[in-house]
C-alpha positions as CSV (number, residue, x, y, z in Angstrom):
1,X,-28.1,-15.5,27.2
2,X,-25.1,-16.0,24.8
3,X,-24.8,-13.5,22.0
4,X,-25.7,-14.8,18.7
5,X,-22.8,-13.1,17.0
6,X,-22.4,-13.5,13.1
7,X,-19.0,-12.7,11.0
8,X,-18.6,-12.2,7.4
9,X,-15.2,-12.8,6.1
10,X,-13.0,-15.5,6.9
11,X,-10.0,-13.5,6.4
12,X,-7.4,-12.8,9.5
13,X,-9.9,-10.4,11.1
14,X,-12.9,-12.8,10.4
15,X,-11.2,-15.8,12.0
16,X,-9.4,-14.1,15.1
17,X,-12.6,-12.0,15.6
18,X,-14.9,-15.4,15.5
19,X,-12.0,-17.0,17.7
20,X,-12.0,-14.1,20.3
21,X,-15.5,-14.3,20.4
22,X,-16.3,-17.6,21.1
23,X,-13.6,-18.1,23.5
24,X,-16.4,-15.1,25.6
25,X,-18.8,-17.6,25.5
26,X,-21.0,-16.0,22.3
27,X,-23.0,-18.4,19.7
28,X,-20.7,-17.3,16.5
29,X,-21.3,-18.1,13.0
30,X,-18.1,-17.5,10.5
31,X,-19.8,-17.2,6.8
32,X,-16.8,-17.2,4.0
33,X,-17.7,-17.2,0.7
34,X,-14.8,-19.0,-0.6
35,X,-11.5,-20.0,1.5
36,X,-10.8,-19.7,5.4
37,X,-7.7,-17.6,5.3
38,X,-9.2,-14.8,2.6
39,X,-6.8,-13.0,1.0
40,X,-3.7,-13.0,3.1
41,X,-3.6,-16.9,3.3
42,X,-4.7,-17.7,-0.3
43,X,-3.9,-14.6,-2.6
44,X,-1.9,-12.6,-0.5
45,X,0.7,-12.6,2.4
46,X,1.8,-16.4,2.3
47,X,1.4,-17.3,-1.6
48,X,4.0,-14.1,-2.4
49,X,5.9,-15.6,0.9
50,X,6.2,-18.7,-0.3
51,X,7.4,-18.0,-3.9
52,X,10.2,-15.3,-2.2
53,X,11.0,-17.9,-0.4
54,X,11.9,-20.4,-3.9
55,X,13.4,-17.0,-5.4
56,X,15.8,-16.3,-2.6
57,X,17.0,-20.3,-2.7
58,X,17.7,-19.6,-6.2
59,X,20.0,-16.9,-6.3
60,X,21.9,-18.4,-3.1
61,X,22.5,-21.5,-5.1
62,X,23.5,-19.5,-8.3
63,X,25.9,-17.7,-6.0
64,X,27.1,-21.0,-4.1
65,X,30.2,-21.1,-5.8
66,X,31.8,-18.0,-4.3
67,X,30.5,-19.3,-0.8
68,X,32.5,-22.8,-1.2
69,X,29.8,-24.6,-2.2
70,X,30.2,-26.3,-5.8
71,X,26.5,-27.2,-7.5
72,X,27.0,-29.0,-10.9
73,X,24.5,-29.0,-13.5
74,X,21.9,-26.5,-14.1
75,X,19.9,-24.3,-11.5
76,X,16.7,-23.2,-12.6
77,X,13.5,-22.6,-11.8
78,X,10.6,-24.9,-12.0
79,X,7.7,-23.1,-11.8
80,X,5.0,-25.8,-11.3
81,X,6.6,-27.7,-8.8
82,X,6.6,-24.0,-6.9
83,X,3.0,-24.0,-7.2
84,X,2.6,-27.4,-6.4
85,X,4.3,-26.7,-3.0
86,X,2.7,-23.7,-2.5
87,X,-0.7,-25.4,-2.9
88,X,-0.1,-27.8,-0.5
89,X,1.2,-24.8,2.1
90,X,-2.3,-23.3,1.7
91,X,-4.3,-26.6,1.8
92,X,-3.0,-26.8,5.4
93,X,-2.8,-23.3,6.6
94,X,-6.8,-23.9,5.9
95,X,-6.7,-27.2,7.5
96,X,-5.2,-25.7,10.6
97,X,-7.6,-23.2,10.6
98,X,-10.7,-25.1,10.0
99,X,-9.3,-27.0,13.1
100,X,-9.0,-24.0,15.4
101,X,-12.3,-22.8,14.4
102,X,-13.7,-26.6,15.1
103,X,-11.9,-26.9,18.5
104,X,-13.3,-23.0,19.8
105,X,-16.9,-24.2,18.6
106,X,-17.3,-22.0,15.4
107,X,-20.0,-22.8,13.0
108,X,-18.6,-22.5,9.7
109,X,-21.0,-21.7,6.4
110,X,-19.4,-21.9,2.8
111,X,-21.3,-19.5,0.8
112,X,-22.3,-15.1,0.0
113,X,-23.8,-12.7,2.7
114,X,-26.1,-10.3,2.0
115,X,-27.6,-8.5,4.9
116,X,-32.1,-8.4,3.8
117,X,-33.2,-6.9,7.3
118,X,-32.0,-5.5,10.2
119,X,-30.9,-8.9,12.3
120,X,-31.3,-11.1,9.6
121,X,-29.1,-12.3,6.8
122,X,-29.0,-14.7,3.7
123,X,-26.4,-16.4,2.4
124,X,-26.0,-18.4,-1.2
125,X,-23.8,-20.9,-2.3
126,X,-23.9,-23.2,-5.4
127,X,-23.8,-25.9,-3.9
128,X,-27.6,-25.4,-1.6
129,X,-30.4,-23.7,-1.3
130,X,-30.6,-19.8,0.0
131,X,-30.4,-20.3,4.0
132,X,-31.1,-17.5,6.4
133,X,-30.0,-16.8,9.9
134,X,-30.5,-14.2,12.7
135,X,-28.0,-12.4,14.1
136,X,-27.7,-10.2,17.6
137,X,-24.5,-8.9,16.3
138,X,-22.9,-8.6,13.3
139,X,-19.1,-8.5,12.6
140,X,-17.9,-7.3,8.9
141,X,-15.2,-8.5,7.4
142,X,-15.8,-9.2,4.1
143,X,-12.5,-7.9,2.5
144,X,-11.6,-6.5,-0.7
145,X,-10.3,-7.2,-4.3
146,X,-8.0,-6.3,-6.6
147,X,-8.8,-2.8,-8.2
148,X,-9.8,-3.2,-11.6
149,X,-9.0,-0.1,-14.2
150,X,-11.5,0.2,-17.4
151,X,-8.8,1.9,-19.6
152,X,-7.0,-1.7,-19.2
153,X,-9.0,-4.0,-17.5
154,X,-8.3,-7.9,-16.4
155,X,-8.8,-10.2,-18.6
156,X,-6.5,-12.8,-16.8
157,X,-4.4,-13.8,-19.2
158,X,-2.2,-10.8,-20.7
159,X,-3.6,-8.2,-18.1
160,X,-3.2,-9.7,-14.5
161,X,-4.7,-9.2,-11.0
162,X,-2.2,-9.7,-7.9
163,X,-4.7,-12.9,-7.6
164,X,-3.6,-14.1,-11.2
165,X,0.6,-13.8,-11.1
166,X,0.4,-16.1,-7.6
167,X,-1.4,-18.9,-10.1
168,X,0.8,-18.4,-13.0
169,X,2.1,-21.6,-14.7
170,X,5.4,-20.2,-16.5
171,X,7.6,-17.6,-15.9
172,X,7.0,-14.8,-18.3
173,X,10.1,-13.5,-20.6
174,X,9.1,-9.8,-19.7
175,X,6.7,-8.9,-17.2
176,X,5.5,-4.7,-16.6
177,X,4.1,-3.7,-13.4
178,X,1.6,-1.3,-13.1
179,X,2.1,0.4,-9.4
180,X,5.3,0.6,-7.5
181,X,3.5,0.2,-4.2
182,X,4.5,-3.2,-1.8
183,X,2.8,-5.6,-4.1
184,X,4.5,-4.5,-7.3
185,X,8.0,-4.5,-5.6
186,X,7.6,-7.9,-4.0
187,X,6.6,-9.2,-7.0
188,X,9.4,-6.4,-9.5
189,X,12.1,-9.6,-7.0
190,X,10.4,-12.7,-7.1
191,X,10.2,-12.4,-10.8
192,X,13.3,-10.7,-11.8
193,X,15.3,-13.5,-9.6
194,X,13.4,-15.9,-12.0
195,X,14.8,-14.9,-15.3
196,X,12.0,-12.4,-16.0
197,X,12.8,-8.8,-17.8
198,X,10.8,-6.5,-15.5
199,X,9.2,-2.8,-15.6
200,X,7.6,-1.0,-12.9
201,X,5.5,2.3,-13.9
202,X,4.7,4.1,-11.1
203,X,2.8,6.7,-11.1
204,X,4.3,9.2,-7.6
205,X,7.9,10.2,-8.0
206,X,9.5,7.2,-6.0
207,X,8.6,3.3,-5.3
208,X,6.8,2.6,-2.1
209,X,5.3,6.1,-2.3
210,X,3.7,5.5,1.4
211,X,3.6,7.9,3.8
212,X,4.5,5.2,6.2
213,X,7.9,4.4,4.6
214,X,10.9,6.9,4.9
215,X,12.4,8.6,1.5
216,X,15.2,6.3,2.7
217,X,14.1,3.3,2.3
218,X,12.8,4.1,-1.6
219,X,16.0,5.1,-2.4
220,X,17.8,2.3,-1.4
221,X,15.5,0.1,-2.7
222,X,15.8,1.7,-6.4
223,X,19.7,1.2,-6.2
224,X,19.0,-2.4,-5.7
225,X,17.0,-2.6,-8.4
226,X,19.0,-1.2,-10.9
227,X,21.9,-3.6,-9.8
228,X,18.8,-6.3,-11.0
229,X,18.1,-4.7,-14.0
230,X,14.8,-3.8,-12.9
231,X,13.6,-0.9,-14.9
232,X,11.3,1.7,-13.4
233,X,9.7,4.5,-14.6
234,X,8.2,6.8,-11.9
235,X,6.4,10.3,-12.6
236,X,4.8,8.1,-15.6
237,X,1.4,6.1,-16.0
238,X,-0.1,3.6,-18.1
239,X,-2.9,5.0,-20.8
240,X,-3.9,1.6,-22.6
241,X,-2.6,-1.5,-23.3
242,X,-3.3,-3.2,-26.9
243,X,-2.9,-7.2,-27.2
244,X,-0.4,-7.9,-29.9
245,X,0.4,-11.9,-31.3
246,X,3.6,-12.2,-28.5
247,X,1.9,-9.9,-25.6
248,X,1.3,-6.1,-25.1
249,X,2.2,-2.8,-26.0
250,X,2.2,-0.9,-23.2
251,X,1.5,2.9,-23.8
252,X,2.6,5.6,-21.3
253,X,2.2,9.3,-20.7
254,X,3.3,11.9,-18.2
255,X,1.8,11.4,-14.1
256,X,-1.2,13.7,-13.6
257,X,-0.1,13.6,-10.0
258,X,3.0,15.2,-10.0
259,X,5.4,17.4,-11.7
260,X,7.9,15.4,-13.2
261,X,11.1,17.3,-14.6
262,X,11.3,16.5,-18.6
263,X,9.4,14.1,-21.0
264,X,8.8,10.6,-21.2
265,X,11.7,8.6,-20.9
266,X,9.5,6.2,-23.8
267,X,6.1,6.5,-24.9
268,X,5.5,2.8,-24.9
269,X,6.5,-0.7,-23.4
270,X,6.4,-4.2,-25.9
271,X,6.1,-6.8,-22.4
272,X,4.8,-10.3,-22.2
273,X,2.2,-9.5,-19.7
274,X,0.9,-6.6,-17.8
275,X,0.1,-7.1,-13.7
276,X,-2.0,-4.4,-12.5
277,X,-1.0,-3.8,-8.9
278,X,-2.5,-0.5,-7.9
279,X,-5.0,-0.7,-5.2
280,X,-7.6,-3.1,-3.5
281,X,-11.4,-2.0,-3.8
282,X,-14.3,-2.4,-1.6
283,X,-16.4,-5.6,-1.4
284,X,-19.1,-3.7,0.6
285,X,-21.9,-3.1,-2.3
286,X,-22.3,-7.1,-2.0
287,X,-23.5,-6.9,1.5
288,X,-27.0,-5.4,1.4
289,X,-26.0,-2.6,4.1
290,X,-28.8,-0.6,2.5
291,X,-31.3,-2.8,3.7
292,X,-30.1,-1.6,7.3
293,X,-29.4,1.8,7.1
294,X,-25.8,1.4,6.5
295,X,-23.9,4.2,4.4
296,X,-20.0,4.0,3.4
297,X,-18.1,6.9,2.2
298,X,-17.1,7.9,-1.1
299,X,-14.7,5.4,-2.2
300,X,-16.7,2.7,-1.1
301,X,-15.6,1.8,2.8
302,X,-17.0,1.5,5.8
303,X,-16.9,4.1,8.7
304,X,-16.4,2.6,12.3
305,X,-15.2,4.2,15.7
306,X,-12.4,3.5,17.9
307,X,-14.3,0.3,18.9
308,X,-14.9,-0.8,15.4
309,X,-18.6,-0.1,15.9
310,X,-20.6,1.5,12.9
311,X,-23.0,3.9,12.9
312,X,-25.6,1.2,13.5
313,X,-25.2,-0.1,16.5
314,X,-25.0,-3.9,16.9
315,X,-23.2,-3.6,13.5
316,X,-18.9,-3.6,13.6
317,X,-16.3,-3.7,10.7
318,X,-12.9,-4.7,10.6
319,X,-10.1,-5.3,8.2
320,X,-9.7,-4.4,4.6
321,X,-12.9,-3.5,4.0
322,X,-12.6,-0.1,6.5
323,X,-10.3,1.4,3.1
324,X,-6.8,2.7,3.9
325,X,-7.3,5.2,6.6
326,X,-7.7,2.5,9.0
327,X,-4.3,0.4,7.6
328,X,-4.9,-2.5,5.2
329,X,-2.7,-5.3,7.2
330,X,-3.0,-8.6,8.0
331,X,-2.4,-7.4,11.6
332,X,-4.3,-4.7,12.0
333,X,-7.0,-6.7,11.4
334,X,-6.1,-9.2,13.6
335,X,-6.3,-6.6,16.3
336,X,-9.5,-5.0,14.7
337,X,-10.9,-8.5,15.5
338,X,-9.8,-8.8,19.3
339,X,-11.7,-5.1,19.5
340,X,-14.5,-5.6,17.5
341,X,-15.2,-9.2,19.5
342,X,-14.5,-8.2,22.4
343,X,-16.8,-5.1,21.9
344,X,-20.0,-7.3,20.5
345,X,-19.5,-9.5,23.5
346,X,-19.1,-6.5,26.2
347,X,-22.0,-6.0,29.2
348,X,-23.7,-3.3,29.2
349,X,-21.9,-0.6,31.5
350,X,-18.5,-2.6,31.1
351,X,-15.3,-0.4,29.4
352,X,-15.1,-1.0,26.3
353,X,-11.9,-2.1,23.8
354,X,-10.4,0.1,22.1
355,X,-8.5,-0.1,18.8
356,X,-5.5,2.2,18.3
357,X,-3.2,2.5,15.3
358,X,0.0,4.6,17.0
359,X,2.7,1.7,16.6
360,X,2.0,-0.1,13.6
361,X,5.0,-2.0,11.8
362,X,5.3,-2.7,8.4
363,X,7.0,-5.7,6.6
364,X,8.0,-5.7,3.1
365,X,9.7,-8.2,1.8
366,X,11.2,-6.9,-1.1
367,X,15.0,-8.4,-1.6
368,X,16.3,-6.8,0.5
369,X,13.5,-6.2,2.8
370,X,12.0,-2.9,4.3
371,X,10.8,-3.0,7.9
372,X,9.0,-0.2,8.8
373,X,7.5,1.5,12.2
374,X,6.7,4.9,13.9
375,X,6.5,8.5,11.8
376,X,9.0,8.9,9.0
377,X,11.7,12.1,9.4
378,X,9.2,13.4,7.2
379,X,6.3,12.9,9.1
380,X,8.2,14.3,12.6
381,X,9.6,17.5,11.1
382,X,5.9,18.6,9.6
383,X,5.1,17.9,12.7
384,X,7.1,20.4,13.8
385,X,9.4,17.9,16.4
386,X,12.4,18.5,17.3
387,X,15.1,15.3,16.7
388,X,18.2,13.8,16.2
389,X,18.3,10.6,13.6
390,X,20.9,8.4,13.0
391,X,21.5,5.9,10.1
392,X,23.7,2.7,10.6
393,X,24.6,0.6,7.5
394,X,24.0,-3.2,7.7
395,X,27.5,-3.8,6.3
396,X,29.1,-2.6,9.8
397,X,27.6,-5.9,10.8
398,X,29.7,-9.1,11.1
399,X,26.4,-11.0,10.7
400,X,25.6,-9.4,7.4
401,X,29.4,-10.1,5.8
402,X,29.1,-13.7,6.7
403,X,25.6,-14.5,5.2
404,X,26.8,-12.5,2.4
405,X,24.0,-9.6,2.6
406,X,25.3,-6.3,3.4
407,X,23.3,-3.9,1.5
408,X,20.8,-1.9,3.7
409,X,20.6,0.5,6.3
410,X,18.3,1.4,9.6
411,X,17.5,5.2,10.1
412,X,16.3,5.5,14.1
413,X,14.6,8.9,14.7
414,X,14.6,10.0,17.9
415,X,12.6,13.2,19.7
416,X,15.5,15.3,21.2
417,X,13.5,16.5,24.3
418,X,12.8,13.0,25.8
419,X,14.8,10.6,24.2
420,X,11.7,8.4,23.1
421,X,12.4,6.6,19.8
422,X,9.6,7.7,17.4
423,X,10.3,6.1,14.3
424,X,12.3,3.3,12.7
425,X,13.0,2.7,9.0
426,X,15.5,0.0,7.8
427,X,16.2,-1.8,4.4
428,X,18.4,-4.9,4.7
429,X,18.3,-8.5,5.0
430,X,15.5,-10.2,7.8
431,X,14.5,-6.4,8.5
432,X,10.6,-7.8,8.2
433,X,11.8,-9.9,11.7
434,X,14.0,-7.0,13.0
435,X,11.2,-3.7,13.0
436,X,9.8,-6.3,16.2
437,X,12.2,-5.0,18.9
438,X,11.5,-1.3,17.4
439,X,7.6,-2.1,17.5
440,X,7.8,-2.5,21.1
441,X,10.6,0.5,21.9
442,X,7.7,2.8,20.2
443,X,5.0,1.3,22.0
444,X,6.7,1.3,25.4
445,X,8.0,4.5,24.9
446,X,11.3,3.4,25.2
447,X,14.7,6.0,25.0
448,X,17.2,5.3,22.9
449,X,19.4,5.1,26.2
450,X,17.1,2.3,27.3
451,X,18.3,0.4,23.6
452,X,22.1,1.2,23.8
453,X,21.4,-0.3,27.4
454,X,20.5,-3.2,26.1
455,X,22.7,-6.2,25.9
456,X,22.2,-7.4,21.9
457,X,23.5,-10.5,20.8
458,X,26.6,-10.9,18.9
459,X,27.1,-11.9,15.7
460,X,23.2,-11.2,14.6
461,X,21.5,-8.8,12.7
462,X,19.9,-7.1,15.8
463,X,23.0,-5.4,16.8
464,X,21.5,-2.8,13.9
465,X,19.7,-1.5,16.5
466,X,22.0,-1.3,19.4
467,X,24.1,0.6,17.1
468,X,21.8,2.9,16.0
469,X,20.7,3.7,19.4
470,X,24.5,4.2,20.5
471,X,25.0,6.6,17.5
472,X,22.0,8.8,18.4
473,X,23.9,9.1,21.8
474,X,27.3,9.8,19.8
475,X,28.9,7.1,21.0
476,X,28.7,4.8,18.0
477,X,31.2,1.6,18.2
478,X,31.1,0.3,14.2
479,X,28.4,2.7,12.3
């Protein structure tokens, strides 16, 4: 008999997981309690896509003139058309979806899941009556939100959520970020290409404080925002904010959580609005795991194995919701979701899937962008490895003079005693597209030797990494 296999979450681990396991041959049931896409489609990944997008249009044209291109009158932007197009992007991204899901035989329920008994859920909508359904096995991937602080909490007009700035109807004079992680870069560009005065408080001692992303790539990335006039204010965190009749006043004080050298480069900040961009927290109190037996940790997420099982059985979790250990992507969880599927819908006896997190890449797509894979040189030398690294600057690039975007650089790190390539770090334009070929060198195991080897095409942007693979060899041609 088919498994009877319930999901909760229709985010990109809900939908591939529901996908995967239908296309086994299991009975699945995908329960979202708002949009099919969850966050990444609708607050997330292509929203802050989509608005880059309008940004980088906007200062090609404003620079068109020095390109040949003459545009009379004025460039601006219009910020309720934007959302008018990007509305209509995310109508049929969910369309699309809501057609895949159809096609593959999904049955999909509008409405909140709690979890009452073991095998047996509820969910509620508005819209109907309470409906329950049995389950065989149970797929979670319910998600997260953004992380709300009580010293300065949402109220969705001065004080914003990531989920409030992708809605906004004007383009704000001044705009402070709280958090100079990915979100509050991505957003520090879209907005500072718009007009918009911005400040990023951060409170580490550098932007994109990840342990993912190489020292390199923050420091680039602050150059390139002081050429924008972005301020930022690391080492330094926000204590309150206090509505005033134009916006906020911002008030700061010194990082708790590290030792910043001398005082406060300002005690306070006057800014339009305030977008708190610090975090994502759990969704998982909502889900009645109590009523089987179902613990998280201490902040809140869930604890699964290398086959995205929990500790009760017939129970698996994917995406967001596992917290940061487990890598809060968009695809991860797509992969969590082959796994988890796969795993629910396994025989008895049968080898099992099995989700690994060795080669994950990482796009940011800050202007310009940050692709990101592998250990940092950081990471490698605590781990006591022994390597050689080159860095090769995008401007040694044809490609990169004649689109007009030469800042950025590619660090390759390389481990000396086999000539694998470990790790890959680069800031420049379309690195988001570029980290691929590195993604796959790491998870190969590929040599440097094997990239110098291969043929890359001329003019692109690619050639970074042909180049950075001959350097490691010293025999570098243009970096």
């Amino acid at each position: 008999m088919a498994e009877n296999i319930i999901i909760i979450g229709a985010g990109p681990g809900g939908y591939v997981a529901a996908l995967r396991a239908a296309g086994l041959g299991a009975r699945v049931t995908l329960i979202e309690k708002e949009h099919l896409g969850g966050t990444c489609l609708n607050y997330g990944c292509i929203p802050s896509k989509i608005m880059k997008n309008s940004a980088d249009l906007l200062l090609n044209c404003l620079k068109a003139g020095s390109l040949g291109i003459n545009i009379s009158g004025t460039v601006s932007p219009d910020i309720s058309v934007l959302m008018q197009r990007k509305e209509k992007v995310l109508e049929s991204q969910r369309k699309g979806l809501a057609g895949l899901l159809e096609k593959a035989g999904v049955t999909v329920v509008i409405g909140r899941a709690k979890i009452v008994s073991p095998g047996k859920i509820e969910i509620v909508s508005d819209r109907k009556d309470p409906i329950s359904l049995a389950y065989d096995k149970l797929i979670i991937a319910a998600g997260t939100v953004p992380m709300n602080v009580s010293a300065f909490p949402f109220d969705h007009e001065k004080i914003l959520s990531s989920n409030d700035i992708l809605s906004l109807d004007y383009i704000p004079k001044s705009l402070t970020i709280v958090g100079g992680g990915v979100i509050g870069c991505e957003f520090a560009f879209i907005f500072s290409s718009f007009g918009c005065q911005v400040t990023i408080v951060e409170a580490m001692d550098r932007i994109l404080p990840l342990p993912s992303v190489d020292v390199s790539c923050s420091k680039l990335l602050l150059r390139e925002m002081k050429k924008r006039k972005i301020k930022v204010l690391t080492d330094t965190i926000v204590t309150h904010a206090e509505s005033n009749n134009d916006g906020l006043d911002i008030f700061l004080d010194v990082s708790p959580f590290t030792k910043p050298a001398g005082k406060l480069k300002t005690e306070s900040i006057e800014s339009d609005v305030m977008a708190v961009c610090i975090g994502r927290s759990s969704l998982a109190e909502e889900l009645g795991l109590e009523n089987i037996g179902l613990k998280t940790d201490k902040g809140g997420w869930i604890t699964v194995n290398e086959y995205m099982q929990t500790r009760v059985d017939n129970i698996y979790a994917i995406g967001d919701i596992l917290g940061p250990a487990h890598v809060m992507l968009a695809h991860v969880a797509y992969h969590e979701g082959f796994v988890a599927a796969a795993n629910a819908c396994g025989q008895t006896g049968a080898p099992k899937a099995v989700m690994s997190y060795d080669t994950v890449p990482g796009a940011i797509f800050t202007m310009p962008e940050i692709g990101t894979v592998g250990l940092t040189e950081k990471q490698a030398r605590e781990q006591g490895k022994d390597i050689e690294t080159a860095v090769v600057n995008f401007r040694s690039l044809g490609k990169a003079h004649a689109i007009d975007q030469i800042a950025g650089e590619a660090k390759m790190i390389v481990e000396k005693a086999s000539g694998k390539v470990i790790g890959v770090h680069m800031t420049g334009p379309h690195a988001t597209d570029l980290i691929a070929e590195a993604t796959l060198a790491i998870n190969k195991g590929l040599t440097a030797t094997d990239l110098a080897q291969t043929i890359h095409a001329h003019p692109t942007l690619a050639e970074v990494m042909g180049e950075a693979a001959l350097k490691i060899l010293g025999t570098p041609l243009h970096g």
